[in-house]
C-alpha positions in Angstrom: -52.6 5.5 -11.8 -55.8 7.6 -12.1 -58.5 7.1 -9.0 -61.1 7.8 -10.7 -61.9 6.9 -14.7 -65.1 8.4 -16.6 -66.3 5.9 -19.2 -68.7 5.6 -22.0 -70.0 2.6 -23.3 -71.4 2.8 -26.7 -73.0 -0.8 -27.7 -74.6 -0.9 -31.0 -76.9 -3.7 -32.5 -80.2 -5.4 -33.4 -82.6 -4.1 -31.6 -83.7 -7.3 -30.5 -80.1 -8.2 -29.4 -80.2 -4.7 -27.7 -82.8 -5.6 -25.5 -81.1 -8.9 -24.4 -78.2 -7.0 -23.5 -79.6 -4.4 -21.6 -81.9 -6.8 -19.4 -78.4 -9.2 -18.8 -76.6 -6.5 -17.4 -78.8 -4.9 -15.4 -77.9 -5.6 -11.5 -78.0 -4.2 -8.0 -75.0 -2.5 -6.0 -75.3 -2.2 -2.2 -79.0 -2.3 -2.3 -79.5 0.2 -5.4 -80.4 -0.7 -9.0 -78.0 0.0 -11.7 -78.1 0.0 -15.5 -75.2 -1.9 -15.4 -73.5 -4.2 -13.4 -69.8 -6.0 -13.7 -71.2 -8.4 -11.8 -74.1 -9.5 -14.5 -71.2 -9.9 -17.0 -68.7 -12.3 -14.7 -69.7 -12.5 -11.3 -67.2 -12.2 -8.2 -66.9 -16.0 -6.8 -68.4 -15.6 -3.7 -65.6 -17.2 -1.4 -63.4 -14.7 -2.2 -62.8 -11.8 0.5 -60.6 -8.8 1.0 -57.2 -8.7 -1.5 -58.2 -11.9 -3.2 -61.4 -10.6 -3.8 -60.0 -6.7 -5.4 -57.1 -9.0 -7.5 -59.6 -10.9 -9.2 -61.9 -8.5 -10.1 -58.9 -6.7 -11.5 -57.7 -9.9 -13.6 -61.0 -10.4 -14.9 -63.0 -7.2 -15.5 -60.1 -4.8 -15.2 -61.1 -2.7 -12.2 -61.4 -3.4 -8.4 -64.6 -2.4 -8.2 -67.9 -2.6 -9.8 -70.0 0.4 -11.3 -73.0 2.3 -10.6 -74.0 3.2 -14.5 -77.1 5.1 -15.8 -78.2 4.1 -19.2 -78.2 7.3 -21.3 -81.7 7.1 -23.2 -81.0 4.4 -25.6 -81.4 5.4 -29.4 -82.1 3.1 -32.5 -80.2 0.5 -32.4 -77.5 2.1 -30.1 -77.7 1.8 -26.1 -75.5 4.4 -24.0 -74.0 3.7 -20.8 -72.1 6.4 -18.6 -70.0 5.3 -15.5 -67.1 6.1 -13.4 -64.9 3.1 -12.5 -61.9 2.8 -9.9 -58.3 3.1 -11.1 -59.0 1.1 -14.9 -61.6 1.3 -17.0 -63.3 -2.0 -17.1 -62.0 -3.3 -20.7 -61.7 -7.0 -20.0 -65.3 -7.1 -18.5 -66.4 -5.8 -21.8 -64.4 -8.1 -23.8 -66.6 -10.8 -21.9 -70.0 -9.5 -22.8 -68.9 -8.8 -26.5 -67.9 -12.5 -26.9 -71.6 -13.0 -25.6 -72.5 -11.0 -28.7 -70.5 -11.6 -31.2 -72.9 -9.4 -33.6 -72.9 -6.2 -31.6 -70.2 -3.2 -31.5 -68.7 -2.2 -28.4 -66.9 1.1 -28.1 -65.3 2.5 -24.7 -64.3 6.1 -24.1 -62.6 6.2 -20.5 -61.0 9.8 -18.7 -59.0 9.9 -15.9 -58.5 13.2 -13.6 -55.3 13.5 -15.2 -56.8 14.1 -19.2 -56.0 10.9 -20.6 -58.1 9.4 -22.8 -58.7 5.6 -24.7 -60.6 4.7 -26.7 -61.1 0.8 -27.5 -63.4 -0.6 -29.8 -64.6 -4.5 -29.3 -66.1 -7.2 -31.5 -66.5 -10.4 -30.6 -64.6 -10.5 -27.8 -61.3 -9.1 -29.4 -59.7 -5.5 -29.4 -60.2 -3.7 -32.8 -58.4 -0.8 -32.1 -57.1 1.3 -29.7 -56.1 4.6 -29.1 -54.3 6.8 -26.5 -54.7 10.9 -26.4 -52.6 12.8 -23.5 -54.6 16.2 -22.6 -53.1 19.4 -21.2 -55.7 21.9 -19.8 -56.3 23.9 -22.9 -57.2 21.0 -24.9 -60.2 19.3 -25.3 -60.4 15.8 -25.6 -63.7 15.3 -26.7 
């Protein structure tokens, strides 16, 4: 299990549905803004502390903890988000915003340390394919 996974978030619409997706997931993390919060998409229930607290967030975004993220300058009817997450990359999280917007194209590139690679693409709440790619140092995975 990678400790660290890189991820890219490629979310492509409407403008118009651009801009309500970008304002929905913008949040705050430990007193700092972020362009994207796990928390916007399905927030933690706030009774939950400690293990309960790290196994849910794992059920339901797919990582144990959420993400500081920088929007990458957003291009016609594309918006870019880059963000490390811990351990997973945050797949089921993004399978709850796409069923939010069922018009828009999600595509997630995630790292680890180790080289591996996914990519996953998302419509409308559902995987439309997926694909593994296992690095060695003299490749590159791009």
């Amino acid at each position: 299990m990678a400790n660290i996974v890189y991820n890219e978030l490629t979310i492509s619409s409407s403008p118009s549905e651009l801009a309500e997706i970008k304002r929905m997931l913008v949040g705050m993390i430990d007193g700092m803004d972020t362009a994207l919060s796990l928390e916007s998409i399905k927030p933690t229930p706030s009774r939950l502390v400690g293990y309960a607290r790290e196994k849910w967030r794992i059920e339901n975004w797919g990582t144990s903890r959420n993400v500081y993220a920088k929007l990458v300058v957003p291009s016609e009817g594309r918006l870019l988000y880059k963000f490390d997450s811990t351990h997973e990359q945050p797949t089921k999280a993004i399978l709850t915003l796409s069923a939010r917007f069922p018009n828009a194209d999600f595509l997630l590139v995630a790292k680890d340390e180790f080289g591996e690679t996914s990519t996953t693409e998302i419509k409308n709440g559902v995987v439309i394919s997926e694909s593994w790619k296992d690095c060695t140092e003299e490749e590159d995975c791009r």
